[in-house]
N, C-alpha and C positions, 0 to 999 in steps of 0.2 A: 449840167449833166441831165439829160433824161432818162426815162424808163425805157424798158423796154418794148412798149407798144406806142410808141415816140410821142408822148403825155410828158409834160415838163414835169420834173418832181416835186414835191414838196417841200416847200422852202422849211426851215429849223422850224422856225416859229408856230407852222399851220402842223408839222408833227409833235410838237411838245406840247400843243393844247391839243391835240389827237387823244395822248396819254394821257394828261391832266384829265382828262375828261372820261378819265377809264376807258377807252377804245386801246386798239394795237395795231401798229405797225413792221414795213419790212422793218429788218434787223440793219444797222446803220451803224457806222465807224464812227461817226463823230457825235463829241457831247452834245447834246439838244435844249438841256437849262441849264439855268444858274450862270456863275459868273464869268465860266470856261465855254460857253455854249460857244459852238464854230470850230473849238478844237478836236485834232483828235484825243478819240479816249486812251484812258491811261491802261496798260495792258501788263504792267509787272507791277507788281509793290516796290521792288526799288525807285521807280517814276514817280510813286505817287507822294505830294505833301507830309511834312510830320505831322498835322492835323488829319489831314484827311485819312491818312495812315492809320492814325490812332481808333480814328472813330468808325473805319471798315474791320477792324479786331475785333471793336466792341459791339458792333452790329451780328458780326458774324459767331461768337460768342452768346450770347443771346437768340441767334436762329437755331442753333447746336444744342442748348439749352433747353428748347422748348423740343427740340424733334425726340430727344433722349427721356426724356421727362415724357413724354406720351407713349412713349413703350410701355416703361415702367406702369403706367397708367391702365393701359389696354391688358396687358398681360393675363390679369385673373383671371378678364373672360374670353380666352380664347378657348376653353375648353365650360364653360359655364351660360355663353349668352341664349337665350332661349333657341333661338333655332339653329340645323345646320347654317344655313342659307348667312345665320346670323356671324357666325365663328368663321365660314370661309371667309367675310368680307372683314375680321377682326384681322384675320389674321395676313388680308390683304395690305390692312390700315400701317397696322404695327412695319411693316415690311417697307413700304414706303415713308414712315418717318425716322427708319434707319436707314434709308440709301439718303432722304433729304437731309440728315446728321450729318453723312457720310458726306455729302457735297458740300456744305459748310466748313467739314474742318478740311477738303481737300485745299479751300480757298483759305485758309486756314495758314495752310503748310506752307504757302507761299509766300510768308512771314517768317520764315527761319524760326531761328531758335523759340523765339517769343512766340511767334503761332505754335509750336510743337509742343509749348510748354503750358499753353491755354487747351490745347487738344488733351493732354495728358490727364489735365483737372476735370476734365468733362466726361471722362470714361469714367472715373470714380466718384463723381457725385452722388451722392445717396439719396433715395427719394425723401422727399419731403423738404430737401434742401437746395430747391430752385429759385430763381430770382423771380419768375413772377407768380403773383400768388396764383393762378391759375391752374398752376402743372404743382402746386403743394397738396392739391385736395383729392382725396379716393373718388373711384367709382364706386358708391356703397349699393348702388342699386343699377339696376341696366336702364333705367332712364337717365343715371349720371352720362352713359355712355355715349346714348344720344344726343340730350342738350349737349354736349361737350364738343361734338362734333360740327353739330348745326349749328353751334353759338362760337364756338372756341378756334376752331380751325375755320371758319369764317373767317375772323378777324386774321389767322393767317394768311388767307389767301389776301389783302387786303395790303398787309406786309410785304407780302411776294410781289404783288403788281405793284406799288412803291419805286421796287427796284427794276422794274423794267428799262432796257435798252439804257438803265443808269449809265454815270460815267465811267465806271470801273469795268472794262471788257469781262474779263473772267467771270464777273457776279453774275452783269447783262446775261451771258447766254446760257448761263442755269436755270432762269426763270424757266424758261417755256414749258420745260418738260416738270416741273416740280409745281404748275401751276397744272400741268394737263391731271396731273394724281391728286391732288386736293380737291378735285370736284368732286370723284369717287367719295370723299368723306363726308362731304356739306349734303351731297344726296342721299346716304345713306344713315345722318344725322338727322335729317329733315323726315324720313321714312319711319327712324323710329316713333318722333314724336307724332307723327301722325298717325300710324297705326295706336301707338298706344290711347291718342286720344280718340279715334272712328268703331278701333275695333274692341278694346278693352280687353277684360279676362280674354276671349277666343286668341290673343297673342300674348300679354305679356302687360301689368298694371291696369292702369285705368286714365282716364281724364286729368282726374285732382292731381297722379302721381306725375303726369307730364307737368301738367302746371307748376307744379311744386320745384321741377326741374329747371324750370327755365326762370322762375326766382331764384333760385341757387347759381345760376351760370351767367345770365344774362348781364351782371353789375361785374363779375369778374371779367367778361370779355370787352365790355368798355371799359375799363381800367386798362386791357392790355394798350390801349394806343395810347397811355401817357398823359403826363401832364398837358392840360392843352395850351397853356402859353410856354410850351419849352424851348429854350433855346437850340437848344441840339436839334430839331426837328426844322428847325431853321435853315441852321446850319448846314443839314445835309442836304434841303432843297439848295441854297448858294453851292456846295460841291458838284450840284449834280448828281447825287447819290439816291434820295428819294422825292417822289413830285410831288406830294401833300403833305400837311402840318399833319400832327397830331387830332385837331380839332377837325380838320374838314375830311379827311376819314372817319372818323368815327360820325360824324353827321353824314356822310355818304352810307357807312354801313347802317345807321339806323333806319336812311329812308331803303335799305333795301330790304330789310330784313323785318318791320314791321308787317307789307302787307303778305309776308309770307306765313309768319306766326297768325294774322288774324284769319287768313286763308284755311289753317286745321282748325278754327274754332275755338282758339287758344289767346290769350292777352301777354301782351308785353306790361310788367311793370314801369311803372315813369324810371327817363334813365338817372335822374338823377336816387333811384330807392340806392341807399345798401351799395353805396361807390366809396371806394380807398381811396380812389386817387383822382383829382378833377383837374 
């Protein structure tokens, strides 16, 4: 098959190190890794394995968890964050981690009873009682707000391109649009702490209080990628589900996100300070 500018295509193999390699690609019907690669992809939940099955609930489950849980989170300061400028983009945030909830459990629904029944438990979760410790902790201060952003929803984006052009059609083509609204966050995460730390009093804290934020944040957002020898991270690269471990994500996020913290004039704690989970 060719392109359309009569360029032969790219064989499986030179697109699925495309993605491994954090790049993107056109949108393509058939799986690219793991042990299915060649096939087409799976496009209903009835098609798909009782494993694989299992472990796209509890994926999606956990993305649903964290979107809902950051509402809850953002909430106080939509009417509190120091500037307008700051609460229109608050209330930007919040607004798109309920539509990204909202596409999680739609993918959800296509689980029958069992998805509906895990959608059900999700709308009544109470704050404080999320699964990763990262969405348990207040914003006590609007530097929570922004480390949380620039460090936390980082590592969701991170999650999100994981699942890119994965094996599962339905999930594949959620990514694009829910990675294009995460950027709005990481920039305007990134904005707080460096105003707080250039500009000081004239905006909102000072230097110490950034810093102080980004030891608070920065050891919970490497924990969210997990155990790094886990099986299930394995597992979902052999499915075709996600293209990195646990471990080479998070050593991806850390060579990105250091020279951007040292860039405000700001230090990253060593990653292993003040970790739950290795």
């Amino acid at each position: 098959m060719a392109k359309s500018d009569g360029a032969p295509a790219a064989p499986h193999g030179a697109m699925s190190k495309t993605l491994k390699e954090g790049g993107t690609i056109e949108p393509v019907r058939e799986i690219l890794w793991g042990s299915s690669a060649g096939v087409r992809k799976f496009e209903t939940a009835e098609e798909l394995p009782a494993d694989m099955r299992k472990l796209i609930i509890r994926l999606m489950v956990v993305q649903a968890d964290t979107e809902f849980a950051s509402i809850q989170q953002h909430r106080p300061w939509l009417d509190t964050a120091p500037t307008l400028e700051d609460r229109w983009i608050e209330a930007r945030i919040v607004a798109d981690e309920a539509r990204h909830g909202l596409q999680a459990c739609r993918i959800l629904r296509d689980f029958g009873e069992e998805g509906q029944k895990m959608i059900d438990e999700l709308l009544v979760k109470p704050e404080g009682h999320h699964k990763l410790d990262a969405f348990n902790m207040k914003f006590d201060r609007w530097s929570d707000a922004g480390a949380f952003c620039c460090f936390v929803d980082r590592v969701g984006v991170y999650q999100l391109r994981a699942f890119q052009e994965c094996s599962y059609g339905p999930l594949a083509r959620a990514m694009p649009l829910m990675l294009s609204e995460e950027q709005l966050h990481l920039n305007f995460g990134a904005s707080v702490l460096r105003r707080m730390a250039n500009d000081g009093p004239k905006y909102y804290g000072d230097k110490a209080e950034a810093q102080a934020a980004i030891a608070k944040w920065f050891p919970r957002a490497l924990d969210m990628f997990g155990h790094s020898h886990s099986e299930t991270s394995e597992k979902a690269i052999a499915m075709g589900l996600k293209r990195w471990t646990n471990e080479e994500a998070r050593e991806r996020y850390i060579q990105e996100i250091t020279p951007l913290i040292h860039g405000m004039g700001l230090e990253l704690p060593s990653p292993e300070f003040d970790r739950h989970i290795l």
